[in-house]
TORMARRO-757129 format. One record per residue (C-alpha): residue number from 1; residue in one letter; x, y, z. Coordinates in pm, 1 decimal. Example, Ala and Ser with C-alpha at 12.3 -4.5 7.8 and 13.67 -1.06 7.14 Angstrom:
REM residues 2
NODE   num   residuo         px         py         pz
NODE     1         a     1230.0     -450.0      780.0
NODE     2         s     1367.0     -106.0      714.0
REM end
This chain:
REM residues 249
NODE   num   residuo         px         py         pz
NODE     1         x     5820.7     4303.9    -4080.7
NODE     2         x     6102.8     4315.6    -3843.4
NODE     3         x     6345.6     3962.7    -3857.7
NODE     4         x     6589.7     3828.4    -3680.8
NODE     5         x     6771.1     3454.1    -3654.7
NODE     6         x     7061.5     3284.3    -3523.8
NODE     7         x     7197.8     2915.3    -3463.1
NODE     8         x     7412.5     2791.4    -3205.0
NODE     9         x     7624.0     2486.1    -3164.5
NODE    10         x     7529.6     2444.7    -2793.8
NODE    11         x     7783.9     2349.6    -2551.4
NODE    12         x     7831.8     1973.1    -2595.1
NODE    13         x     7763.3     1860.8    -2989.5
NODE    14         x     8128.2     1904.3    -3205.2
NODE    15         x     7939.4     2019.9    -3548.5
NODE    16         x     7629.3     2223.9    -3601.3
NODE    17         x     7384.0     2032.1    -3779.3
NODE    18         x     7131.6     2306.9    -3826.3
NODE    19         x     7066.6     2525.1    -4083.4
NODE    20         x     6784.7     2854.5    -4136.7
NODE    21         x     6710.3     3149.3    -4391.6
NODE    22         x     6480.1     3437.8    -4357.0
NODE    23         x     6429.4     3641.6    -4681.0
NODE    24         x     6184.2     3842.3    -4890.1
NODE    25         x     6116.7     3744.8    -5244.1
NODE    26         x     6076.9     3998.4    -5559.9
NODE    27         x     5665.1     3956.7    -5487.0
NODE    28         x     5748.7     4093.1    -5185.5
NODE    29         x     5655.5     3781.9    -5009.3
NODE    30         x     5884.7     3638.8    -4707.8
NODE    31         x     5988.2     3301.7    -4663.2
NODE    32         x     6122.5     3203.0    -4311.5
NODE    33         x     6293.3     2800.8    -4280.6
NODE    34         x     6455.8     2648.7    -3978.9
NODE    35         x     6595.3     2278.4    -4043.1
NODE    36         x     6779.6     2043.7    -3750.4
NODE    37         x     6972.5     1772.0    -3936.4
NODE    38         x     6966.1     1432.9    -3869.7
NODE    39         x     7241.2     1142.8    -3958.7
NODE    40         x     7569.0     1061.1    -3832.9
NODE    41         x     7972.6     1167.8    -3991.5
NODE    42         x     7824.5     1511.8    -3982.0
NODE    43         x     7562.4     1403.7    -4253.7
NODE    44         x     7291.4     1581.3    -4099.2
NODE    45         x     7455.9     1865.6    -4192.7
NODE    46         x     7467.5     1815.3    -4538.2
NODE    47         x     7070.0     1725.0    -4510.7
NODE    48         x     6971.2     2022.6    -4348.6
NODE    49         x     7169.4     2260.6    -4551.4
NODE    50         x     7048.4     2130.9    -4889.9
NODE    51         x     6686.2     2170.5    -4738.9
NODE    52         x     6711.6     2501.3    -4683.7
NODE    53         x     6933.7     2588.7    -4998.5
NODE    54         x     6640.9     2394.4    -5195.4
NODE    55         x     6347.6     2569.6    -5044.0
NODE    56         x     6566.5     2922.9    -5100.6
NODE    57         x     6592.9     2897.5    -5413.8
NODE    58         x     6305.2     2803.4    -5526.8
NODE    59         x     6115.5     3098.5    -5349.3
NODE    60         x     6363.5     3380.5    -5488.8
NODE    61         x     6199.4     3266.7    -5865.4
NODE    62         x     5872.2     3198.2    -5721.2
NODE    63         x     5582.0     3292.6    -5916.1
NODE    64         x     5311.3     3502.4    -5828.1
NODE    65         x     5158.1     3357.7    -5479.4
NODE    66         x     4853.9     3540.2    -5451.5
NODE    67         x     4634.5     3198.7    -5400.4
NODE    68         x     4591.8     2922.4    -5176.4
NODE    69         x     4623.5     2642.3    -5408.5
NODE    70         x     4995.0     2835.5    -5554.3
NODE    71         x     5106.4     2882.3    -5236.3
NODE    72         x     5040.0     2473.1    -5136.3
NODE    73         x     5164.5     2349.5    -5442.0
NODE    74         x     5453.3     2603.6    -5425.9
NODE    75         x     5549.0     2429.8    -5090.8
NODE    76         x     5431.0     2081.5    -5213.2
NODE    77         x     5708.5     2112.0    -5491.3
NODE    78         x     5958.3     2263.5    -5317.8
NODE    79         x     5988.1     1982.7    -5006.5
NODE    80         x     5938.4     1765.0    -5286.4
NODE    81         x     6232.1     1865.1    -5426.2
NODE    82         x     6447.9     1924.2    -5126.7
NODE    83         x     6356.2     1530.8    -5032.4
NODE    84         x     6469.8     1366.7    -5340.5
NODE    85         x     6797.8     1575.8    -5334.8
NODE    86         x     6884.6     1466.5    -4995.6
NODE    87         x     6809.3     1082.9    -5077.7
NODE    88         x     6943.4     1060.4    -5379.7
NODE    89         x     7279.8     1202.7    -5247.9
NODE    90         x     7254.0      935.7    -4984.4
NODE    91         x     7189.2      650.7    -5174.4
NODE    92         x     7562.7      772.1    -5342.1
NODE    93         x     7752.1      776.8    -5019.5
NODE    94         x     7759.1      516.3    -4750.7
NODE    95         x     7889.9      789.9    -4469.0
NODE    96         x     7550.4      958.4    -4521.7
NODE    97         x     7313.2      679.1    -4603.3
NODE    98         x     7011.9      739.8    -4348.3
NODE    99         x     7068.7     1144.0    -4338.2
NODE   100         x     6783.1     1380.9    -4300.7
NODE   101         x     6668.3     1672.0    -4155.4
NODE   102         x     6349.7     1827.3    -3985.3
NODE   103         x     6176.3     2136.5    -4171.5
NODE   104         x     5943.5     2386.0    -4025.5
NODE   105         x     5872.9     2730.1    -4214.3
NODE   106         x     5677.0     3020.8    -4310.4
NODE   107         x     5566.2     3194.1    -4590.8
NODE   108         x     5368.8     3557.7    -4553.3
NODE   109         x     5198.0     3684.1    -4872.6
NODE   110         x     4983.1     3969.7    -4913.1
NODE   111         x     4692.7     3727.2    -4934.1
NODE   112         x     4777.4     3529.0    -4597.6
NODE   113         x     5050.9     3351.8    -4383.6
NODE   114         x     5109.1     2999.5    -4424.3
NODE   115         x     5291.7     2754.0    -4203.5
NODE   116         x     5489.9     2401.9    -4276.1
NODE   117         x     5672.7     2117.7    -4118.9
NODE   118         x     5815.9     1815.4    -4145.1
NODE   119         x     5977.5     1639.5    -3811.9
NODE   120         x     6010.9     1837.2    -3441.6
NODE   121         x     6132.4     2151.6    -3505.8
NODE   122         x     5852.5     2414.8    -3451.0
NODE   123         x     5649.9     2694.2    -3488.7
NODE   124         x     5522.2     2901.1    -3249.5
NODE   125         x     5289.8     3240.9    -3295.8
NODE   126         x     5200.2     3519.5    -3026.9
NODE   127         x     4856.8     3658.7    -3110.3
NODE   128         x     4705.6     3949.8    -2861.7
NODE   129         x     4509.7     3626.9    -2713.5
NODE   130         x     4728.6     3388.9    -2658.2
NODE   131         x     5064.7     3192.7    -2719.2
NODE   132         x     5030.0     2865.9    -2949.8
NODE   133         x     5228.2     2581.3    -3053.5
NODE   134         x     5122.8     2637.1    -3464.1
NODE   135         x     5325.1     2323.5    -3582.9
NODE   136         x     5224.4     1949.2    -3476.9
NODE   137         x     5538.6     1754.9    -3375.8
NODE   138         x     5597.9     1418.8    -3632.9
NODE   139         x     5729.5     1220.3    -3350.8
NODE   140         x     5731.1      908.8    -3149.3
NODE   141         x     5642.0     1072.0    -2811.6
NODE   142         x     5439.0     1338.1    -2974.2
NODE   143         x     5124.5     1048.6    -3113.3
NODE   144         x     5199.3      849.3    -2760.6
NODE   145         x     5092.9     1209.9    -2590.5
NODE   146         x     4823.1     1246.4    -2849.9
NODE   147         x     4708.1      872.2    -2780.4
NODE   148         x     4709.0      943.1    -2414.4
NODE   149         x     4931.2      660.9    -2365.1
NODE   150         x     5213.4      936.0    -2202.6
NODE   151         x     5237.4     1195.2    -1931.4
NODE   152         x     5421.2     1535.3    -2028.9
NODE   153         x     5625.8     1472.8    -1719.0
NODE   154         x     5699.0     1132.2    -1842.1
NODE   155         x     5753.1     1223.3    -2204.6
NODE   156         x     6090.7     1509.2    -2088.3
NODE   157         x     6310.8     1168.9    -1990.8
NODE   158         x     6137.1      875.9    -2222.8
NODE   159         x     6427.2      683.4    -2430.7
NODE   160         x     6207.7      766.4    -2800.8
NODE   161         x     6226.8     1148.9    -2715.2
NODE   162         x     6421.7     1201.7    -3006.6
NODE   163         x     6249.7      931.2    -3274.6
NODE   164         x     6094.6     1113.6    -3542.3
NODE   165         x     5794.4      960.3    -3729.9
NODE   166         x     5899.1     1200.6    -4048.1
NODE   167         x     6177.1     1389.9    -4184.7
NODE   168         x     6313.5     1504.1    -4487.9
NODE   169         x     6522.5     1289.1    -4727.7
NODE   170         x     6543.8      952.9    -4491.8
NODE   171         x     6220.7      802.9    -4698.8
NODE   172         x     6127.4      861.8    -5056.6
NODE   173         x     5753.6      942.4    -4886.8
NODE   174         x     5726.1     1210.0    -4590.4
NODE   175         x     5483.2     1396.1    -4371.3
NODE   176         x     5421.5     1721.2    -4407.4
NODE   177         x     5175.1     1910.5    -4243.1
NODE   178         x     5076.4     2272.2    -4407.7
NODE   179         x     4852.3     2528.0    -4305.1
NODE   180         x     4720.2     2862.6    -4303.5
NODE   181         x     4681.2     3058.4    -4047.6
NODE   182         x     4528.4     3381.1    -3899.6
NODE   183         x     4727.8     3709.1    -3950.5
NODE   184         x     4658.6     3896.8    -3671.8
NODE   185         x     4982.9     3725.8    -3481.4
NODE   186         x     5192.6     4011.4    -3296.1
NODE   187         x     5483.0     3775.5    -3368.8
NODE   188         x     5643.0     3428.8    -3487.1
NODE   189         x     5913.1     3218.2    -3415.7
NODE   190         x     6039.7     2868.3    -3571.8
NODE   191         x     6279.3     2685.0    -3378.3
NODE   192         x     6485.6     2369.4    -3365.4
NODE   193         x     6467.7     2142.0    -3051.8
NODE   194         x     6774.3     2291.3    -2942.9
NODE   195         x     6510.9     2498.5    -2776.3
NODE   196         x     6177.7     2395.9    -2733.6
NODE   197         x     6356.9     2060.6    -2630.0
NODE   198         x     6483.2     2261.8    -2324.0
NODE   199         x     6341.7     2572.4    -2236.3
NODE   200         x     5975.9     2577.5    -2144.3
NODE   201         x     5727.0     2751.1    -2361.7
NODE   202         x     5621.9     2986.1    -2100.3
NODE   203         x     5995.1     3148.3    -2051.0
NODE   204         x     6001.8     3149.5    -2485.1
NODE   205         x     5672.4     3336.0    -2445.1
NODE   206         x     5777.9     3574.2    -2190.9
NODE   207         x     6107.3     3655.1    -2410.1
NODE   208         x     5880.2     3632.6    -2746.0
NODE   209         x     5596.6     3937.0    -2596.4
NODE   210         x     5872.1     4182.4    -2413.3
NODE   211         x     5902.5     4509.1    -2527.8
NODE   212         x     6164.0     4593.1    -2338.3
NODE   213         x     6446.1     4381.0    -2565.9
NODE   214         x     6503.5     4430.8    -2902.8
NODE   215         x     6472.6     4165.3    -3178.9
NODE   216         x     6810.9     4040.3    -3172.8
NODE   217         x     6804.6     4054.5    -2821.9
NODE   218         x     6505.6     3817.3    -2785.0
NODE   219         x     6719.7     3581.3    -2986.0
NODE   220         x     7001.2     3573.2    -2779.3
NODE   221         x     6857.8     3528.4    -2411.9
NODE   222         x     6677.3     3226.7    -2565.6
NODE   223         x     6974.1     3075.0    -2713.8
NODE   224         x     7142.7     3167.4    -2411.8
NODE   225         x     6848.8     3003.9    -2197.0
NODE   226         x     6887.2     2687.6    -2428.9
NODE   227         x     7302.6     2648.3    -2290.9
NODE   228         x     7217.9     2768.1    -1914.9
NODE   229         x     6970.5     2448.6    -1960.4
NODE   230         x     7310.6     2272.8    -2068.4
NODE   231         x     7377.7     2324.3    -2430.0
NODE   232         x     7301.3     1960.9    -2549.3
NODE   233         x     7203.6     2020.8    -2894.2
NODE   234         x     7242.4     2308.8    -3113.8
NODE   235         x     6961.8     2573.9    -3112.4
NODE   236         x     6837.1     2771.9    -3411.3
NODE   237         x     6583.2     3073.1    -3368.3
NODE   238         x     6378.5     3293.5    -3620.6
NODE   239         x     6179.3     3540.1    -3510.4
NODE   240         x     5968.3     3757.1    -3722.7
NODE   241         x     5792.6     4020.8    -3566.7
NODE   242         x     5519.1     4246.9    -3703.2
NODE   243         x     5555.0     4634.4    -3761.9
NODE   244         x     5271.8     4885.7    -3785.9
NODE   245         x     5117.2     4847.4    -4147.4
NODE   246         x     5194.3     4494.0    -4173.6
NODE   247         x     4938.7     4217.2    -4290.4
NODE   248         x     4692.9     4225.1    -4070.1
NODE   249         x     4343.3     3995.5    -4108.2
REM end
């Protein structure tokens, strides 16, 4: 597995309130996590980082994840975890009461490749038929466009763009959607809205299935895309990219 990440402060925000890891496990097992903070006084970046410092650490001592059920309870416990540390450190400090942070990952096991999120940061996967949207937005306009009640064309300006319906650490109960998917992608990337919020999916595609650029240059063009578009927010990227002898259905 070839990998490759970066985050960006963007050209207009004064702190970078996102946070990522991408790592491999003594099992051998890798663990990719992009998080976007949420919160004011720079708060969000206190949520975000103890997400992914939380979910880290937990998979460098993970047990063996050779099963379904280990692997959903591994994530489960883990979230669960990186939830109650956020809240309880914001219920302690009235500059970051209300902090959070949106959580989208990976894991890739010898048995299969399993996919997570919480919030609007997402997950996308190139398979030789096709690039999909893996990871279900928890979002205001995202169940408006689901209910029908919202254009795509209205949805890029609407006020509620950026209302999440979940997120870590803001409520002692979240949503998190996990599942598992089929491992014949050519490639994945998780990303913050720095990105998707921006640049369309069919220019993150284009970048995604070139073979002319290398991994870390795939990264940069789309972060680079993401400021040409303006730079509002900060932009995170992970890409992991398969190699010949890699997991393959």
């Amino acid at each position: 597995m070839k990998v490759c990440g970066n985050t960006d402060i963007g050209l207009v925000r004064k702190s970078n309130e996102d946070d990522y890891c991408v790592t491999k496990n003594r099992n051998g097992d890798w663990l990719a996590v992009v998080c976007d903070g949420i919160g004011g006084s720079q708060a969000g970046e206190v949520a975000s980082h103890i997400a992914v410092n939380c979910i880290y650490e937990e998979f460098m001592k993970a047990p063996d994840l050779s099963k379904d059920k280990r692997v959903s309870a591994f994530i489960q416990e883990s979230l669960n975890k990186a939830n109650d540390k956020i809240y309880t450190k914001s219920m302690h400090n009235k500059k970051q009461r209300g902090m959070g942070t949106t959580c989208v990952g990976v894991i890739i096991t010898k048995k299969g490749t399993y996919i997570f999120n919480v919030g609007d940061s997402r997950l996308y996967a190139l398979y030789p038929d096709g690039f999909i949207q893996m990871s279900e937005d928890h979002s205001v306009i995202a169940q408006l466009l689901k209910e029908g009640k919202l254009s795509y064309e209205e949805a890029k300006g609407h006020a509620q763009r950026n209302t999440l319906t979940s997120a870590l650490g803001v409520w002692r109960v979240y949503r998190m959607d996990l599942h598992k998917i089929a491992n014949n992608f050519k490639a994945l990337i998780l990303c913050s809205d720095g990105l998707h919020g921006y640049v369309d999916d069919s220019e993150i595609e284009a970048v995604l299935a070139s073979e002319i650029f290398t991994l870390q240059e795939k990264v940069s063009i789309l972060i680079s895309r993401a400021n040409q578009a303006g730079g509002l927010d900060n932009c995170t990227i992970v890409i992991l990219e398969k190699e010949e002898g890699d997991l393959h259905d």
